[in-house]
N, C-alpha and C positions, 0 to 999 in steps of 0.2 A: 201664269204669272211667274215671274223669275224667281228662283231663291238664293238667296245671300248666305256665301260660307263662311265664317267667321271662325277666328282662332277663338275657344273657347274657355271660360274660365270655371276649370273642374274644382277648383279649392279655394276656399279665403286666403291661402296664402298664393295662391298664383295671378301675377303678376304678368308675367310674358312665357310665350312658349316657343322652343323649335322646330319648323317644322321638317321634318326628318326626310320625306319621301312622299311624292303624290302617287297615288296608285292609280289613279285616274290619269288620262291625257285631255288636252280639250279635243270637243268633238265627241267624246266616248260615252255611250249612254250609259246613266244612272240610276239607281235604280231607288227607295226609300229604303235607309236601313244598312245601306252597302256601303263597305269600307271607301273613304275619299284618298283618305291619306294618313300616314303615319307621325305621330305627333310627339314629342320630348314635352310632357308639363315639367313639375320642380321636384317629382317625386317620383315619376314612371314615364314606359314608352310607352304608347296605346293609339288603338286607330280611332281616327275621326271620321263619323259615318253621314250620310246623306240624308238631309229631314225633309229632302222632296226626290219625285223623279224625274225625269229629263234628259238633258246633255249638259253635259259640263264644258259652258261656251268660254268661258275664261276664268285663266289660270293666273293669277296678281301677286302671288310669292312662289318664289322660285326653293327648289328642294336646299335644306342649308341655313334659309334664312329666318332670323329671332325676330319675332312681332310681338307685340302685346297683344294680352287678351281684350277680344272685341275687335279688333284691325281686321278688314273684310279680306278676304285670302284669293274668294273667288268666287264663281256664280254659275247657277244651274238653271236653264231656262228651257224651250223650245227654239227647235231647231230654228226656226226664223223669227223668231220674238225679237224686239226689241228693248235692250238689255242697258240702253241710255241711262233710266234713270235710276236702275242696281248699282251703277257705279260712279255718284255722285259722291262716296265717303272719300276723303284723302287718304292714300296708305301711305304708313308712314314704319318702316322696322325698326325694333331696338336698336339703339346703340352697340357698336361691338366693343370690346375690351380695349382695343386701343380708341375708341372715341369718335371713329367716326362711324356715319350715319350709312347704311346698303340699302340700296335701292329696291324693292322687291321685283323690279321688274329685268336687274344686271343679269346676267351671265354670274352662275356657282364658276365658284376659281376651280383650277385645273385641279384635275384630279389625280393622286400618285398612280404610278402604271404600276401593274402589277406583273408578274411574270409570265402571267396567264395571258394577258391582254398581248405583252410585247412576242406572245411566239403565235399571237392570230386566234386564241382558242377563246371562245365565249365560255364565261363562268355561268351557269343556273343555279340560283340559290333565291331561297324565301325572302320578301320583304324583310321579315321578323331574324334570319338567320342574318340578312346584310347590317341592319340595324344592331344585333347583337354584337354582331364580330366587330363594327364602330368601335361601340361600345369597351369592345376590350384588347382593343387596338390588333385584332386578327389577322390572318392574311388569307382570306376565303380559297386566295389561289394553292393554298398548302395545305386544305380541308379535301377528301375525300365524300363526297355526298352519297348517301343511303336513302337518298328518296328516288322517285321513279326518276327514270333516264339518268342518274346521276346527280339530280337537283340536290343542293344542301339546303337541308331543313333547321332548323334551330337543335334541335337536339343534337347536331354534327360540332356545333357551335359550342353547343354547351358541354364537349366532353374534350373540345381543343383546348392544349395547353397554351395560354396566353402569353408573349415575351414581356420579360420586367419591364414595369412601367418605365420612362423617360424621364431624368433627372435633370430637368433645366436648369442652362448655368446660372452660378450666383450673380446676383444682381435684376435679373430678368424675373417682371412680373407677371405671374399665371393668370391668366381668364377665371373667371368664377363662371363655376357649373351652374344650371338652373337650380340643381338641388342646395347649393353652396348659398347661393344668391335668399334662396328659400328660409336657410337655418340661419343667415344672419339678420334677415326681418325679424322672424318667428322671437328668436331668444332677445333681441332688442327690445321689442314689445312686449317681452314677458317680464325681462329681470326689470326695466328701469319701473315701468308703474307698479309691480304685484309685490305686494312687503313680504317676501319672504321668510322663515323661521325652520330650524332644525334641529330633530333627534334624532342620536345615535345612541345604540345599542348593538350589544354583542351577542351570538347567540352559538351557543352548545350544537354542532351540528354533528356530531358520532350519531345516534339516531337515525339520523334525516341520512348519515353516509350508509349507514348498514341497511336502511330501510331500501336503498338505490339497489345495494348487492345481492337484496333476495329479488330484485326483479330479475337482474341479470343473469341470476343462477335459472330462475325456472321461465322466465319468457327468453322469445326472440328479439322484440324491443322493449326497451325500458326507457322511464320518464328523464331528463336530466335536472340537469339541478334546479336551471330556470324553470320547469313545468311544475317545480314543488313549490318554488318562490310563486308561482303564477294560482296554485290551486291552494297556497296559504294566504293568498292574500286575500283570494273570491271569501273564503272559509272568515278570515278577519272581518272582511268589507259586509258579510252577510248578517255580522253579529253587532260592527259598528257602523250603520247605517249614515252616520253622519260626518262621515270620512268619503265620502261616496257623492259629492255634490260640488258645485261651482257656483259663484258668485259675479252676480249677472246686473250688477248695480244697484238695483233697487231690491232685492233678493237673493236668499241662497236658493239654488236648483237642487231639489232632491231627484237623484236618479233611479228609475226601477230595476235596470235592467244595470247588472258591474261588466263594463265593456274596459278589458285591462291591454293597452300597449304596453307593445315588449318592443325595447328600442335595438337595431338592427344598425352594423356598422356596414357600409359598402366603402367602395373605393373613393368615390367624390363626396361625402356624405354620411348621414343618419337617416332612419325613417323608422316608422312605427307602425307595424304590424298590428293592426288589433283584434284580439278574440273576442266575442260579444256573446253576453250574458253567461259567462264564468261561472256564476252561483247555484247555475242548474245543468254545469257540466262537470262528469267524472274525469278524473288524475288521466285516464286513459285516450278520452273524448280530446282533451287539453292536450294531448302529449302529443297526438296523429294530425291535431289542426296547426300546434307552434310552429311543429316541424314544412308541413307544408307551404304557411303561411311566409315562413323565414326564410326557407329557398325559394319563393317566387320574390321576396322581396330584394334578395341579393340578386335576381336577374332583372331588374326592375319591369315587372310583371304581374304589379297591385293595380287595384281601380281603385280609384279616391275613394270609394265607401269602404275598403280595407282597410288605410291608414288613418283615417280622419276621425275625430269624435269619440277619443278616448276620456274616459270619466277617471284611470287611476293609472300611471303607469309605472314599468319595471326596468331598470337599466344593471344589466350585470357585466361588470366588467371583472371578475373573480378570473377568469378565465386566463385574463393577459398579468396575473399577479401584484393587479390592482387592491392593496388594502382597503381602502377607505376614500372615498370620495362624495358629492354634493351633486345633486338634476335641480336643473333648472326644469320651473312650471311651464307647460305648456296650456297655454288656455284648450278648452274649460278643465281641466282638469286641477283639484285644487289643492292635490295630494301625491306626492310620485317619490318610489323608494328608487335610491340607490343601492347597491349590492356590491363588496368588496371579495377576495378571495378568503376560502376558509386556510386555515393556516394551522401549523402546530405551533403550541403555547402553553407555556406555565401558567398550569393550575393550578391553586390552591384548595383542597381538600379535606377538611378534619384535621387541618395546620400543619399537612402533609402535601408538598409539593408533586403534583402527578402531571405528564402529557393529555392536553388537549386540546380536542377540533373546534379552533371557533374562527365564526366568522362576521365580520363588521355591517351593519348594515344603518342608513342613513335617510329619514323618511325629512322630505320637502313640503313645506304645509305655506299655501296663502292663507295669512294673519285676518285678510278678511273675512275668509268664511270659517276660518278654525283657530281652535285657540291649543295650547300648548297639553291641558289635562285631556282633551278628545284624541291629539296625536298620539300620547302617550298610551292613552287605551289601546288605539290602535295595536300600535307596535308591542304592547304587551303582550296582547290576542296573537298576533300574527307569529311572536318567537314562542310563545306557547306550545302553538300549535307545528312548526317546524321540532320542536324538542321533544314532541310526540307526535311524529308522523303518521303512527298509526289512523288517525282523524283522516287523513288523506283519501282514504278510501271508505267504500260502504261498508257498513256494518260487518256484514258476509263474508265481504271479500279479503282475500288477500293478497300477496304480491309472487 
């Protein structure tokens, strides 16, 4: 019996997908399980795999073109089956940015030559390195390949220097990315219904800076400042339990497990990394997974089950000499800190004026599942525990 390939809808916030590359031709046997084709959802690239075997008899979007999720893309049957009534759905692809409607069945527009192409010479390079170099507007033909016979792999990709992005003239309006298209659903549906409420509080961080210094001194790697924000909040979340839930209409959700995103800036974009179950991992565990987690995110190289389903999140923008700022809630989550830079600032001391390290920080609460004295706890627990770092690690250990 034939099977039906459909553009999938890996997240509640996806919506439509591009699809990037068929890895498959028609005619080419298929196997269960095996990559089809390479996919753009609103928050990664990732391949879409075969839920049957066969031959993949037709092909109904063309590499290039934006479908919504659930639009039939193509079909995998037996060689001489009859495939009539697999292709009864109407395809129909998104709209593009200026408004009109592509066929899935046109011709992809021409494609720029590259210098490689105009002197005869066939490029070899991965689905996933072609896709990347898109991605960051590369030119494959100026990549030297390190994989066998010269193929370029991702990894070639990913250590190529990128030329500065393209600054369209004024007046000319830009296409919105999938990701783009994603965060202005996502934050619409969050600010206009969820009553939001905020505290701000300062927090003494000489401690939490010196606590960083003695890792530096006797490790190879040390935690950054986000992985202390990240293992103060699990440490908070663990001791205020009611900080740690979502509100689901008829009830608040207590959650058991503190799944903390840490929000990630890319080029088109935000997205959110989540580590899960925070409360029962060490400052060290947290340090080795942020890191990983955050460079697969900037090469967009998460599966929806990494980003999705955060219960508390962390935005630090301390980094770019962001003092003080507000995060908007991301459902379910009903609780999310903003994080300013630490700064040098007049202290007041035993009515003695001294130099100190502090830093702003600004926690985002929905009014319907929390009220002003629970966030408060919170953020007391949480700068507490930053002002004695110590707490960060076990008993035994030290840095």
């Amino acid at each position: 019996m034939a099977s039906r390939v459909v553009m999938p809808k890996l997240t509640d916030t996806m919506e439509e997908g591009v699809l990037l590359a068929w890895k498959k031709r028609e005619g080419d046997p298929v196997q269960a399980g095996e990559a089809l084709a390479e996919i753009e959802t609103d928050k990664a690239i990732m391949d879409l795999e075969a839920f049957a075997s066969g031959t993949l008899r037709k092909i109904l979007v063309q590499d290039g073109a934006t479908v919504m999720s659930g639009t039939l893309i193509g079909i995998i049957g037996g060689a001489e089956e009859d495939i009539t009534s697999a292709l009864t759905d109407t395809i129909t692809a998104a709209p593009s940015a200026g408004g009109d409607r592509t066929s899935p069945q046109s011709a992809p527009g021409p494609v720029p030559t590259s210098p490689a192409s105009l002197a005869g010479t066939r490029l070899i390079a991965s689905p996933r390195a072609k896709t990347l170099a898109a991605d960051r507007g590369i030119d494959l033909a100026a990549i030297t390949g390190t994989g066998p016979g010269g193929r370029i792999v991702e990894e070639d990709v990913m250590k190529a220097q990128a030329p500065p992005p393209q600054i369209l003239p004024a007046g000319t309006d830009q296409p919105l990315s999938q990701m783009r298209k994603a965060i202005a659903r996502a934050t619409t549906q969050s600010k206009a219904p969820v009553p939001h409420f905020y505290l701000t509080s300062e927090i003494d961080m000489e401690q939490a800076e010196r606590f960083r210094d003695q890792f530096k001194q006797n490790r190879t790697t040390h935690p950054s400042v986000t992985d202390l924000l990240i293992k103060s909040a699990a440490i908070a979340l663990t001791r205020h339990p009611d900080i740690n839930v979502s509100f689901t209409g008829n009830a608040i959700r207590r959650y058991a497990s503190i799944d903390i995103g840490i929000a990630v800036g890319i080029d088109d974009g935000l997205i959110t990394p989540v580590i899960r179950n925070c409360g029962a991992k060490s400052l060290d565990d947290i340090s080795t997974e942020s890191r990983t987690l955050i460079d697969r995110a900037r090469n967009k190289r998460l599966q929806p089950n990494e980003y999705t389903d955060a219960t508390f999140s962390i935005s630090n923008l301390g980094m770019f000499g962001v003092e003080n700022f507000i995060a908007i809630l991301i459902p379910p989550q009903a609780a999310s800190i903003a994080v300013g830079a630490i700064r040098d600032v007049p202290v007041v001391k035993d009515g003695t004026v001294t130099a100190g390290r502090r830093m702003k920080v600004t926690l985002s609460c929905d009014h319907r599942a929390l009220d002003g004295m629970q966030g408060a706890g919170f953020l007391k627990e949480f700068t507490r525990i930053l002002e004695h770092p110590s707490e960060l690690l076990p008993v035994k250990e030290t840095p």
